[in-house]
Structures are given as C-alpha cells and as structure tokens.
Backbone bond lengths (Angstrom), bond angles and torsions (degrees), N, CA, C in turn:
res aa  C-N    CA-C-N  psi(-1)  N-CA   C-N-CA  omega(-1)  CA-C   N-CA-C  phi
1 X - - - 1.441 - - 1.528 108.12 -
2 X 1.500 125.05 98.95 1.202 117.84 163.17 1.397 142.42 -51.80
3 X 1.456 102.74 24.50 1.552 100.82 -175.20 1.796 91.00 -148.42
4 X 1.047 131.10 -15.84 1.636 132.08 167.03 1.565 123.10 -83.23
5 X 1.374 88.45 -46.56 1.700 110.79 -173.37 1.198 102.00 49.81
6 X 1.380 134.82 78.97 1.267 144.44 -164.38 1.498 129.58 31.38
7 X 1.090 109.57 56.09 1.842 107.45 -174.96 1.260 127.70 -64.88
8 X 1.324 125.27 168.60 1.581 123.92 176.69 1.555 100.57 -129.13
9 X 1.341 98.20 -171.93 1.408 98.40 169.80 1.882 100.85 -117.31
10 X 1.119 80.75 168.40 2.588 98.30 164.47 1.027 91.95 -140.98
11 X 1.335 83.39 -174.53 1.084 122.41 -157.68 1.272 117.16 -135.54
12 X 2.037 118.01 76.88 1.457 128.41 -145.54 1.480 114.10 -70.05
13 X 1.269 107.86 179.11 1.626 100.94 -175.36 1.873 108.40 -78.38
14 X 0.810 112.53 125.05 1.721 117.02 173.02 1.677 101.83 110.66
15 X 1.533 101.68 3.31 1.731 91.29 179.11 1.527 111.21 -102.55
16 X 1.481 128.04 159.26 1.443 103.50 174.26 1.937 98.78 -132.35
17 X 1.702 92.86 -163.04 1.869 99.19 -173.71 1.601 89.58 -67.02
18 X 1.034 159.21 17.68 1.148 134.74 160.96 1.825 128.20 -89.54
19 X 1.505 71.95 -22.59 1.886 84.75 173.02 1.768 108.60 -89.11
20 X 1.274 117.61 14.21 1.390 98.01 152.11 1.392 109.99 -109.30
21 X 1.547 116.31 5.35 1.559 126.65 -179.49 1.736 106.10 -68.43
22 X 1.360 100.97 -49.18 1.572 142.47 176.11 1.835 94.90 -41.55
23 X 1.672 113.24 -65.81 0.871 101.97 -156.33 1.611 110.67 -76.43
24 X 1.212 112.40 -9.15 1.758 110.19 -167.72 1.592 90.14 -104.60
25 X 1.111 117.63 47.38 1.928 106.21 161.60 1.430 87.13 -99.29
26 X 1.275 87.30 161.90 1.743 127.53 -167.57 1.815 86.35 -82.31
27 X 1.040 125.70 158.50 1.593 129.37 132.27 1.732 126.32 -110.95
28 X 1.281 82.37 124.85 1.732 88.00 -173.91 1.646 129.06 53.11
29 X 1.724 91.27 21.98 1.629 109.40 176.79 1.628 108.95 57.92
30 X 1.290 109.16 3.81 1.594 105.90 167.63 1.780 106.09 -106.87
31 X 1.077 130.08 -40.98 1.916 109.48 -178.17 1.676 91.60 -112.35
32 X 1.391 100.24 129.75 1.792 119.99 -174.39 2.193 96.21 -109.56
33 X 0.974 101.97 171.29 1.363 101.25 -162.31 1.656 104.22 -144.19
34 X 1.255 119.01 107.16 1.649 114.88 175.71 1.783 93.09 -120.02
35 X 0.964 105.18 -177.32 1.872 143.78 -136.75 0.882 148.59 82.93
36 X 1.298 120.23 166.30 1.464 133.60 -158.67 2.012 97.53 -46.17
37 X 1.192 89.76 -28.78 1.452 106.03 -166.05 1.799 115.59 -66.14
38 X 1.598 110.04 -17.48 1.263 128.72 -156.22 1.969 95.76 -107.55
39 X 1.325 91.27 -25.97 1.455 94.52 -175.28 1.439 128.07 -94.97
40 X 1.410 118.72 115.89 1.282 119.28 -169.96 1.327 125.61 -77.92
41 X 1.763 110.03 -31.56 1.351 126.32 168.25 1.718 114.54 -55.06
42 X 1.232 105.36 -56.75 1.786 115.73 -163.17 1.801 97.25 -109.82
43 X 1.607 125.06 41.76 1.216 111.11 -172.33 2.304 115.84 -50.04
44 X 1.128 87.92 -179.06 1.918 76.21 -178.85 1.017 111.67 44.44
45 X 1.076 143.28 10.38 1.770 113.38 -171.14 1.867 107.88 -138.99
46 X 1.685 93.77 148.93 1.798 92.68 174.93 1.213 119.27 -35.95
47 X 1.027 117.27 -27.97 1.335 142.63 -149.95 2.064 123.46 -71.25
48 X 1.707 65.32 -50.32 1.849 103.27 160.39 1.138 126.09 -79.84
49 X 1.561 92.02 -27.01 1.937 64.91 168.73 1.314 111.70 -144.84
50 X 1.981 103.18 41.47 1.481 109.83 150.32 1.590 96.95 -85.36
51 X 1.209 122.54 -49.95 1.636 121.95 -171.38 1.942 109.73 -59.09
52 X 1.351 125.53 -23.28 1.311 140.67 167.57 1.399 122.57 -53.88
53 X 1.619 90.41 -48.73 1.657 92.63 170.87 1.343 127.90 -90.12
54 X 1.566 119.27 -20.52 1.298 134.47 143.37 1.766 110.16 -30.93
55 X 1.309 105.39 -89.87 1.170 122.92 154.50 1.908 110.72 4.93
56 X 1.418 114.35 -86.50 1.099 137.38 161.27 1.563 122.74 -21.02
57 X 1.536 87.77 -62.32 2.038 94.85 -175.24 1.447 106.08 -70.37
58 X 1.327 123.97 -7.62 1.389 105.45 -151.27 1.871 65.09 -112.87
59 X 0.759 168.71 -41.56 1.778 165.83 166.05 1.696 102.48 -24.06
60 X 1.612 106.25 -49.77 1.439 127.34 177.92 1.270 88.24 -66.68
61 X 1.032 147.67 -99.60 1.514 154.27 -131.15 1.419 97.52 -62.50
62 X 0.837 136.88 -43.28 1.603 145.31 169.19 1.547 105.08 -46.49
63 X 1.404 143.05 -23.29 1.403 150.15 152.43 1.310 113.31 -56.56
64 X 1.134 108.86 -29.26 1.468 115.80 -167.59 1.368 101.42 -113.74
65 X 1.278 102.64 100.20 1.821 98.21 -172.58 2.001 119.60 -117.27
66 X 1.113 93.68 -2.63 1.099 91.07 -175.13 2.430 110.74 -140.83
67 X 1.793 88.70 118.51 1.438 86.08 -167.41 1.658 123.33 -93.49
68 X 1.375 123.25 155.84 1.491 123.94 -149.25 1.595 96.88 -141.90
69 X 1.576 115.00 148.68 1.716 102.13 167.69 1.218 96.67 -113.72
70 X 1.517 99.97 145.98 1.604 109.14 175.21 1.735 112.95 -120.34
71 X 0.750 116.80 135.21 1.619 98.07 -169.22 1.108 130.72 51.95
72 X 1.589 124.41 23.34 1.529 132.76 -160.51 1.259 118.89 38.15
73 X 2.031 105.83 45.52 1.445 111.75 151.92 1.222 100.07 -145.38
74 X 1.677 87.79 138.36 1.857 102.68 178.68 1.232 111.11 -62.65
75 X 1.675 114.13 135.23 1.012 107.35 -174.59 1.946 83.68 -136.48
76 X 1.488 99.28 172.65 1.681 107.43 161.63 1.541 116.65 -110.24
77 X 1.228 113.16 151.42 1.459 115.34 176.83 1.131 103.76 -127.01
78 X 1.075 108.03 153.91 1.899 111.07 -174.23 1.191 108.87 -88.44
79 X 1.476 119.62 115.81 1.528 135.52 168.01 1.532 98.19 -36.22
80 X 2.141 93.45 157.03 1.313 90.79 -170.23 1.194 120.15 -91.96
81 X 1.109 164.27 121.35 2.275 168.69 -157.73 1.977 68.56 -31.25
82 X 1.668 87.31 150.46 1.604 122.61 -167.08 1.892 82.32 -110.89
C-alpha cells in the first residue's frame, strides 16, 4: 500500500481495551469486522487478527444454526430471527 507502508494499529493515550470491543461490533448483524485492530488480547499482531477472524466466522456460523441435506450435501440454513 503506497500510502500505509504496512501499518498497525495502538493503542492512543486516553483510549482503553474497550475500544477494540467497540471496533469488532457487527452492524446490523450483516458486516462483522476482524483485525489485529478488533483484538484486545494480541493487539498489532498476525496473531490478532488470525484469531479475530476466527473469532468472526464462528459469530457467522452462529446464524446458521440449524443443519439440513440437500442433494446429499450438508449444507447450513439460516436459523429463523428469534
């Protein structure tokens, strides 16, 4: 990226672990949000936001709660709104 040159995120003075809580909310349970940036444990690091997006899919998969075969392949269907 010619304008990042690989950036990270911090963690500025007056901010705390809750504002990376902040940053990994879902909106409207349709766009979910992982990175290093989302993670408070492993902030900056691959690390953070290989476990972030982990994190993430399994938030997704949690929509999908109940499994069905269709053509004798498992598939998921999206549980029905609570």
């Amino acid at each position: 990226d010619a304008f990042s040159h690989g950036s990270y995120s911090y963690v500025a003075a007056g901010s705390s672990a809750k504002d990376y809580d902040d940053l990994s909310l879902p909106v409207k349970g349709l766009v979910y949000f992982a990175g290093e940036h989302t993670c408070k444990e492993h902030p900056d690091t691959v690390g953070g936001a290989m476990l972030s997006g982990l994190r993430e899919a399994k938030n997704i998969l949690q929509k999908f709660k109940r499994q069905c075969e269709v053509d004798g392949l498992s598939v998921l269907v999206a549980a029905e709104e609570e």
